[in-house]
C-alpha positions, 0 to 999 in steps of 0.5 A: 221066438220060435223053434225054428228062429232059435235053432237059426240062432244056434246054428249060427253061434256054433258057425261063429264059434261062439262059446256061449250062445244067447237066444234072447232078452232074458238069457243076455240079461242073466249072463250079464248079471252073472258075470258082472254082479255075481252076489245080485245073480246068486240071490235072484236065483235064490229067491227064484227057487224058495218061490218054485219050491213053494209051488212045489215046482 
C-alpha cells in the first residue's frame, strides 16, 4: 500500500469512528491473534524480539 491509500484508510476509520483502525493484512491478522489467542500472540511476539535482539535491531 501506498502513502496515500494508507492515509485514505485512516481517514476513513476516524470518520467512522472506529477506535482501532487497520490498514492491512498482517495488522488484521495480529489484532485478531491478539484478542482471540492471547498466549499464541505473546510468544510470537517473543520470538520476534529474541530474533531482532540478535540482529542487534
Amino acid at each position: 500500500m501506498s502513502a496515500a491509500e494508507i492515509a485514505a484508510e485512516v481517514l476513513k476509520g476516524v470518520d467512522a469512528g472506529r477506535p482501532v483502525i487497520l490498514t492491512d493484512r498482517n495488522g488484521r491478522i495480529a489484532y485478531a491473534t491478539k484478542r482471540f489467542a492471547r498466549p499464541l500472540y505473546y510468544r510470537a511476539m517473543a520470538r520476534a524480539s529474541k530474533q531482532m535482539a540478535a540482529k542487534g535491531a
